[in-house]
N, C-alpha and C positions, 0 to 999 in steps of 0.2 A: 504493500500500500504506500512505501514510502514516495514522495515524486509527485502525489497527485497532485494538480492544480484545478483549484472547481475555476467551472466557467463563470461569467454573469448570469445573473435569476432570466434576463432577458434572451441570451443567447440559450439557454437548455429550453426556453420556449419556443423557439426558433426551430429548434432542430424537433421537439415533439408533435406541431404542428408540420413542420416538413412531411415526418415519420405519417403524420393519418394521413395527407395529403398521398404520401406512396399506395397506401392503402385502400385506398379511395380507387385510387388510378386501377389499380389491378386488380379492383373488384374482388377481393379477400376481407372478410371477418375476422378477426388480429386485435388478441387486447394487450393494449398499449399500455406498459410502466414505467411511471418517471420513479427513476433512481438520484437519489443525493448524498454523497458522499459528507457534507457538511458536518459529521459528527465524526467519522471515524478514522481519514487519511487526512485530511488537509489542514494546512497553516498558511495558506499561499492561495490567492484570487487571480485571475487575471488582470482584470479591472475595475475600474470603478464607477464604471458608466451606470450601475442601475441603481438608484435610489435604493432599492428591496435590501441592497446589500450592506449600504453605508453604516448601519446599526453592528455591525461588526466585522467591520476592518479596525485594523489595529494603528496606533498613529505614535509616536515619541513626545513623551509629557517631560525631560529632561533640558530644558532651556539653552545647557551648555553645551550640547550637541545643534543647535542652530546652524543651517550652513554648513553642515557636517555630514551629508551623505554616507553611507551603507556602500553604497555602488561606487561613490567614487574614492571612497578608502582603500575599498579592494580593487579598483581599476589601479590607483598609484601602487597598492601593493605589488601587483601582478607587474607592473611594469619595472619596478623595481628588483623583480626578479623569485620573489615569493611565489610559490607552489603550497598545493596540498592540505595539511597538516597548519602549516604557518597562516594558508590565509582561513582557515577555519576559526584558528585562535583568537584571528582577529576579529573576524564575526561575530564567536563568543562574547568577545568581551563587549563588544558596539551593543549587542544586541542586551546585556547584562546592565549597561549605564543607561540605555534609552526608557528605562521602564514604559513598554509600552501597553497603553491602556485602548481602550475605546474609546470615542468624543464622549458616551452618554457617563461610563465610568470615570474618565478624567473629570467632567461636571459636575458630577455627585461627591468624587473626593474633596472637589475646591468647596463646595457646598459645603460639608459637613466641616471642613476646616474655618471656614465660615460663619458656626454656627449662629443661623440666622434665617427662622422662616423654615428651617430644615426640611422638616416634612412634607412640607407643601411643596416644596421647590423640585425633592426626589422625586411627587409625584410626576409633577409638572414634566421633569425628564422623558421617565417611560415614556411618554403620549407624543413625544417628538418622530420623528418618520424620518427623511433626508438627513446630508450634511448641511445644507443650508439653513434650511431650518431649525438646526442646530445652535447654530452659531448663532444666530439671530436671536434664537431664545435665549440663549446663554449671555449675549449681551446687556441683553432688555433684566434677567436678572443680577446684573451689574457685574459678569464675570468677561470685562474685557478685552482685556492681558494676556486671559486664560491661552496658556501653548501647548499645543496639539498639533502635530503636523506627520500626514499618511503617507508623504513622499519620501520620505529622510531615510525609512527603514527598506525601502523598496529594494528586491533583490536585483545582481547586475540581468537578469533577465525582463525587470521591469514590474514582476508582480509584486503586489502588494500582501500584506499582512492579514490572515485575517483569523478568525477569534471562533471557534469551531463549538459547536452546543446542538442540543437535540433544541433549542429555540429556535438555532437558525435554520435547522433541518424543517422544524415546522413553518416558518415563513415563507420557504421555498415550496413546500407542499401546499399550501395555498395559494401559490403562483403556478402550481402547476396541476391544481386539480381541476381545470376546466379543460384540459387539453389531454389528458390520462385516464385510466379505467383503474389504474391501481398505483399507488405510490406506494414506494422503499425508501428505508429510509438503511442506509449499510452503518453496521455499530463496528466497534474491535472485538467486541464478545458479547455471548447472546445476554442482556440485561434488560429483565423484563420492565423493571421502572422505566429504562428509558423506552423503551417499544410504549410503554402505556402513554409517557407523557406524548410521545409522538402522535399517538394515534387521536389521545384527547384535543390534543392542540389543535389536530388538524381539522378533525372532527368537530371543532368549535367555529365553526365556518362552514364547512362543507360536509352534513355528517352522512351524507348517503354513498362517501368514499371507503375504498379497501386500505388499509395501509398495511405494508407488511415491514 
């Protein structure tokens, strides 16, 4: 499983409707399953074209790495003659000082650091959707300053970070139960909690779906 890179929420719908669209053609009865890796292989996105996903890509809440790229550490590493082993170390450790959070996580800690309005303010979080509208909230709750940034960690391949949960397996399963006869959701081992929350989650929206 190691390697995997999930697609965007938009792209795996792209390719499900492709899939009934084939089906359609050649006049075949074919039940269709969207699978999501979101819980069990990946740490790594593509991109970050689809709002669905912004709630968990990962971003560097570490101020002193500003201007400090991931990709271009290890591009001067590599030119400087670094291999293998060496520039992994240095990855480790980039990746150990950036403590990297989610926007909705990094808001909530400035929040509680804050304390002020607490409660109200974490709900307030949850109910955010986009990064824009993120940021904007977080504003408006006078969290300015606040540093967060999803570029800085990005691998020398481009992809981004991202934050892997049977929540975000369910997000996806709601993006992809209109287009599917049955969603999976793939674990690392069979754990019946998470199959449940899966299934409820999904089923909180759509409850006349399979999930396996």
């Amino acid at each position: 499983m190691a390697g995997k890179v999930l697609v965007a929420t938009s792209e795996h719908i792209n390719r499900l409707v492709a899939a009934r669209l084939q089906f359609d053609v050649m006049g075949v009865e074919t039940i269709l399953v969207a699978r999501t890796d979101a819980v069990a292989a990946n740490n790594l996105i593509q991109t970050n074209i689809d709002p669905r996903d912004h709630q968990f890509i990962l971003g560097v809440t570490n101020p002193n790495l500003k201007g400090k790229s991931l990709a271009t550490l290890l591009a001067e590493a590599m030119a400087a003659g670094k291999t293998g082993v060496e520039l992994q170390s240095l990855e480790d450790q980039w990746i150990s000082m950036a403590q990297l959070k989610t926007f909705s996580d990094c808001v909530v800690d400035a929040i509680k650091n804050m304390n002020i309005g607490e409660n109200e303010k974490i709900r307030r979080v949850n109910e955010w959707t986009n990064y824009s509208t993120r940021r904007e909230v977080a504003e408006r709750l006078g969290l300015n300053n606040l540093f967060w940034d999803w570029d800085l960690p990005r691998t020398r391949e481009g992809f981004y970070r991202f934050k892997g949960s049977v929540m975000a397996a369910v997000v996806r399963g709601w993006a992809f139960a209109p287009h599917a006869d049955i969603l999976w959701m793939e674990t690392a081992s069979p754990d019946l909690v998470e199959c449940t929350k899966f299934a409820e989650g999904v089923k909180s929206k759509h409850p006349d779906h399979v999930g396996l």
